[in-house]
VOGU-3710 file (C-alpha; in Angstrom, 3 decimals, decimal comma):
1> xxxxxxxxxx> 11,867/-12,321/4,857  11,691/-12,699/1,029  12,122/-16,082/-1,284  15,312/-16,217/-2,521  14,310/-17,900/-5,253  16,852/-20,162/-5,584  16,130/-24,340/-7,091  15,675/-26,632/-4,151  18,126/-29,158/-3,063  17,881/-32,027/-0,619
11> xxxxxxxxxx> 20,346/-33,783/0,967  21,897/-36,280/3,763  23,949/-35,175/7,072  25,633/-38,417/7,811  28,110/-39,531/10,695  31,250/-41,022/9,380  31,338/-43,690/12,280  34,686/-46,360/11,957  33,304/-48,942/14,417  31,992/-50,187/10,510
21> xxxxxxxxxx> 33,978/-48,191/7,861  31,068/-48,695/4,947  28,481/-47,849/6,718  28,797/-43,959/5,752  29,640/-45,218/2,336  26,661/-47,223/2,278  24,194/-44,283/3,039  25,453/-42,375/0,845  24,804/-44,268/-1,956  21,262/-44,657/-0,023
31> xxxxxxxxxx> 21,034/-41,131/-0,643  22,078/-41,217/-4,035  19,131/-43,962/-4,828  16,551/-41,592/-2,838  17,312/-39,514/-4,864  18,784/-36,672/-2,991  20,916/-34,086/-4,295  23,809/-33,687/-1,585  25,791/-36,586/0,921  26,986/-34,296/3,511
41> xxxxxxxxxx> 29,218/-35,271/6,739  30,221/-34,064/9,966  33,884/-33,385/10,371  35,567/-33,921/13,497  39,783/-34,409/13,176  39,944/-34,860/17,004  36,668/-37,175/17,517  39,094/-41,243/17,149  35,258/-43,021/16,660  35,459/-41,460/13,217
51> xxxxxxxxxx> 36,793/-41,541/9,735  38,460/-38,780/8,446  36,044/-37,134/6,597  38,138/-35,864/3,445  39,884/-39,652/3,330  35,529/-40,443/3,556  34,964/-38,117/0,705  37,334/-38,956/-1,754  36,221/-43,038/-1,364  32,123/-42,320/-1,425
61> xxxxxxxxxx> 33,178/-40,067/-4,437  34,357/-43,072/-6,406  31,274/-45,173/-5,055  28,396/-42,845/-6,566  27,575/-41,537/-10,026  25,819/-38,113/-9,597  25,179/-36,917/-5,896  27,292/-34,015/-4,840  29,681/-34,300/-1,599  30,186/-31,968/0,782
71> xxxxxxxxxx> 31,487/-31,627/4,583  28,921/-30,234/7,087  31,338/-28,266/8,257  34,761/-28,830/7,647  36,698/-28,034/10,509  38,963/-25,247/9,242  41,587/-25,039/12,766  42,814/-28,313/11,548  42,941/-28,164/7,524  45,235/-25,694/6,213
81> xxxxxxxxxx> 43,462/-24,045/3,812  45,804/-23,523/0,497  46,653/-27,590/0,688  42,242/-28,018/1,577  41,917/-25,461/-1,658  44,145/-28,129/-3,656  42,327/-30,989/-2,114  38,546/-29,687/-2,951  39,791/-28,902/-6,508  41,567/-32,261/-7,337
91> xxxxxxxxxx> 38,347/-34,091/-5,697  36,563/-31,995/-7,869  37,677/-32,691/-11,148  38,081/-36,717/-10,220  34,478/-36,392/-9,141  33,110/-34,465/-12,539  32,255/-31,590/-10,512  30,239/-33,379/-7,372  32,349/-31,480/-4,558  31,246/-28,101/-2,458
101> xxxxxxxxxx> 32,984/-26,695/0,506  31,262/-26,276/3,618  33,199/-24,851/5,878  32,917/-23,299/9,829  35,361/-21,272/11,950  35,867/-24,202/14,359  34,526/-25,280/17,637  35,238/-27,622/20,469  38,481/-25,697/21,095  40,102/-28,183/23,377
111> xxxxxxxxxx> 40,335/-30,704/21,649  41,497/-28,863/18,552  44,027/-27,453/20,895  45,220/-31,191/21,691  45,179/-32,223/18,356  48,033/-29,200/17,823  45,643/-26,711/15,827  45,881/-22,895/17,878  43,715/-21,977/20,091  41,235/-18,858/18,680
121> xxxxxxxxxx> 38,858/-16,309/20,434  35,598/-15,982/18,530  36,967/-12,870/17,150  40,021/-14,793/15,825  38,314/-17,527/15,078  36,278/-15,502/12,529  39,089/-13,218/10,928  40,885/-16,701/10,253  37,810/-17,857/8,023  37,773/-14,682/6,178
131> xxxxxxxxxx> 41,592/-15,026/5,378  41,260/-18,902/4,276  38,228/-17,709/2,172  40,481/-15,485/0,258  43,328/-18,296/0,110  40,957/-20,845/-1,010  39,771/-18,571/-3,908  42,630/-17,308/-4,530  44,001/-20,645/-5,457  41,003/-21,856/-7,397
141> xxxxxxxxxx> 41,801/-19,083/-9,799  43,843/-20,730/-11,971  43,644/-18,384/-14,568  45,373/-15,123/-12,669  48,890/-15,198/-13,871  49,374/-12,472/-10,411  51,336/-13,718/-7,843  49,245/-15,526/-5,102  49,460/-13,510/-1,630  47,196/-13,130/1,382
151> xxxxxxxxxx> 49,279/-11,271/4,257  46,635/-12,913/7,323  46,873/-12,546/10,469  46,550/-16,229/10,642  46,697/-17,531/6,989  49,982/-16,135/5,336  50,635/-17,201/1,315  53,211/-15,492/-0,699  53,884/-16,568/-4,284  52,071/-19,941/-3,701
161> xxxxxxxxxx> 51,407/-21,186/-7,114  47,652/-21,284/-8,084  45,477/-24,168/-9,663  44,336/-26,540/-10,518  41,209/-25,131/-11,031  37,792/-26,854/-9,805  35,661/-29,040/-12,594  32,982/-26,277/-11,751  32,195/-22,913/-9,507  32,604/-25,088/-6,391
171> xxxxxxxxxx> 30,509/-22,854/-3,681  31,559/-22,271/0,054  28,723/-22,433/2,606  29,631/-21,212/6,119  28,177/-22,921/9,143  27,174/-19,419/11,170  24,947/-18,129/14,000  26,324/-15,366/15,571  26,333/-11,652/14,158  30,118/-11,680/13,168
181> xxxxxxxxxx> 29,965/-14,956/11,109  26,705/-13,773/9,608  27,984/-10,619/8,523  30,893/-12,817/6,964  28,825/-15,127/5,165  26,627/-11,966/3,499  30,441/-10,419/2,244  32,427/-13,515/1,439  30,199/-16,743/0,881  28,120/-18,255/-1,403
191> xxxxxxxxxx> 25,241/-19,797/1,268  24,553/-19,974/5,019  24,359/-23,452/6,979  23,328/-23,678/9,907  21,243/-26,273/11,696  17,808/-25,939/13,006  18,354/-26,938/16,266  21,064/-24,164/17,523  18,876/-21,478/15,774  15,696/-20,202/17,176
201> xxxxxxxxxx> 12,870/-19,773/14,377  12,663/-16,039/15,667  15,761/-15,916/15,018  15,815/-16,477/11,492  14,617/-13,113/10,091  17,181/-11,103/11,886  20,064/-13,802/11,064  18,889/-13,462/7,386  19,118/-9,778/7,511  22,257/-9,359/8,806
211> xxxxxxxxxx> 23,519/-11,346/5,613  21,745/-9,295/3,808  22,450/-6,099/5,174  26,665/-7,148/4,877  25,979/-8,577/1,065  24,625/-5,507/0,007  27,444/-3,587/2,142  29,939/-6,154/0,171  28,298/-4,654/-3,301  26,598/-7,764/-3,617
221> xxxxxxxxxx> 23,103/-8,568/-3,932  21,511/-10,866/-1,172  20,684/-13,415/-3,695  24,334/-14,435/-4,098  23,510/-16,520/-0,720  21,818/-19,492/-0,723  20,443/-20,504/2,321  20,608/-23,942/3,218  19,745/-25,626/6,674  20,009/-28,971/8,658
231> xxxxxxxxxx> 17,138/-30,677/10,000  16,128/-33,112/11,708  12,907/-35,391/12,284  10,525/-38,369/12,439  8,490/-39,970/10,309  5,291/-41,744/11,404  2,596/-40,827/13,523  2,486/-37,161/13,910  4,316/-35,979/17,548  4,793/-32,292/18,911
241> xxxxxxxxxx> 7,042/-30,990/16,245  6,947/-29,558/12,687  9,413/-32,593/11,156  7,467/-35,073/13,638  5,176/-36,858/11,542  4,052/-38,252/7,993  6,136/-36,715/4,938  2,562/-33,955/4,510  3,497/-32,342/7,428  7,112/-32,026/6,224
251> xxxxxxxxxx> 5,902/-30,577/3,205  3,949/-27,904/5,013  6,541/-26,645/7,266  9,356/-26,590/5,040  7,295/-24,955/2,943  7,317/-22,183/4,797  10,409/-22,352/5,348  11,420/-21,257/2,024  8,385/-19,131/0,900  8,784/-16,920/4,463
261> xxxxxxxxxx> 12,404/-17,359/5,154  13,635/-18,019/1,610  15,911/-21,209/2,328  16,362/-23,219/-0,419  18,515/-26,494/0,886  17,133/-29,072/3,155  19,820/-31,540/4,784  18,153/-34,522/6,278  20,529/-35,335/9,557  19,896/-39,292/9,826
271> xxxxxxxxxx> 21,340/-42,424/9,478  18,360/-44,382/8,845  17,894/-44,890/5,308  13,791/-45,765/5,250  14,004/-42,066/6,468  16,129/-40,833/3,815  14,266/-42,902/1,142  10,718/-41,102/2,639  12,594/-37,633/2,495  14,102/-38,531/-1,098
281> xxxxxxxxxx> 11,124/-39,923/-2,838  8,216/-38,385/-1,170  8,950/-35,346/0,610  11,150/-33,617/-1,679  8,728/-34,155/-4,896  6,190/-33,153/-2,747  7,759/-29,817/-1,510  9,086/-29,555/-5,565  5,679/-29,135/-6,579  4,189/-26,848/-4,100
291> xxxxxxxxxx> 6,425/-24,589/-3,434  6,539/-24,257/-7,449  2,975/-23,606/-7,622  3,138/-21,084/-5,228  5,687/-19,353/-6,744  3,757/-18,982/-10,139  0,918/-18,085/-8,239  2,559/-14,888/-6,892  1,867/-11,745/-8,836  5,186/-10,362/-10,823
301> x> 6,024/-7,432/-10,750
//
């Protein structure tokens, strides 16, 4: 598959763990000081060992100067999306324009279930993303004077009132894997998250032109998508995988990564910040530089 061509980011995927409230707080402003471009956190409404990740958001936002905030995913069964759209944008403009929306079509249905969210099929599940997508957008767009309505299945607005609009063009990743959330992300979303370990690397290609295929099907060009991924790893001696050794090895496979498979965002899932110092300050340069120098060395055409 091509290179998208898109900048490279780097980021954090950290748990928002109460048993000591700062602690997130703390590595994200870890991550700001590594240098990385993106604190991102799980989201789990149901999950009572965590904070709530928006309530998280909103305090690291006021804690750090420049890194951008995101949930990884938010977990859309239990935020209803024209009050999340309201939510994103105010964080947004407090923020100076730090905030992106990751979002997925929810999982772990019992316990969304017993936290009073509705029960979805995958099917469902799916058609209730697309119809938030459109709410969500619909009220960023503070500047259409047309009444606001999406007549969903499962996400009904009529005449809500638009705005505020975001500090900047927030973008909406979607946390997908399986054909009909692919196909989603190539007509609706502006990147594709999903982590490395629930996705096969033979896997990739197809995945990547399914989004494709919809995008272009959407009248949009494949581009449009970033592709960004989770990953995990060790530093140190070098063990049996790809991300299990010193930060040269990193380099090499991500490399590949986004010169083969075109991704373009690298989110570090750790909570140990002498990793995410070594994966601010050394791998991400590092990876900067050569996949930069590849680029120029490829013939134009």
């Amino acid at each position: 598959m091509p290179d998208y061509g898109h900048d490279l980011l780097f980021g954090s995927f950290l748990t928002p763990v109460n048993a000591d409230p700062q602690q997130a707080v703390v590595l994200a402003q870890e991550s700001e000081r590594a240098g990385l471009d993106l604190a991102t956190f799980q989201d789990h409404p149901y999950q009572p060992a965590f904070l709530d990740t928006w309530t998280l958001m909103s305090y690291v936002a006021a804690r750090t100067q420049r890194i951008h905030l995101a949930g990884n995913v938010l977990n859309l069964p239990l935020r209803q999306p024209a009050v999340l759209a309201r939510s994103v944008a105010s964080l947004d403009l407090l923020s100076g324009g730090r905030v992106e929306l990751g979002l997925g079509a929810g999982a772990f249905w019992d316990a969304i279930e017993a936290m009073g969210g509705q029960r979805l099929s995958p099917g469902e599940a799916v058609g209730a993303l697309s119809e938030a997508l459109d709410v969500i957008r619909g009220v960023w767009d503070a500047g259409d004077r047309s009444r606001l309505r999406v007549d969903g299945s499962h996400h009904h607005v009529d005449g809500a009132k638009r705005g505020p609009a975001p500090a900047h063009r927030i973008d909406i990743w979607l946390g997908a894997l399986k054909p009909r959330m692919l196909r989603l992300t190539g007509r609706k979303a502006d990147g594709w998250l999903p982590s490395m370990g629930r996705i096969a690397p033979a896997e990739i290609a197809a995945a990547n032109a399914t989004i494709d295929e919809a995008a272009l099907a959407a009248g949009r060009e494949p581009v449009a998508v970033r592709r960004l991924v989770n990953i995990s790893g060790t530093f140190g001696a070098e063990g049996e995988g790809p991300l299990s050794g010193p930060p040269e090895r990193w380099v090499e496979h991500l490399a590949a990564l986004t010169l083969e498979h075109g991704f373009s965002a690298y989110i570090l899932q750790s909570d140990d910040p002498a990793a995410l110092a070594r994966f601010g300050q050394e791998v991400a340069p590092a990876l900067r530089e050569l996949v930069a120098a590849e680029r120029g060395a490829r013939p134009t055409s």
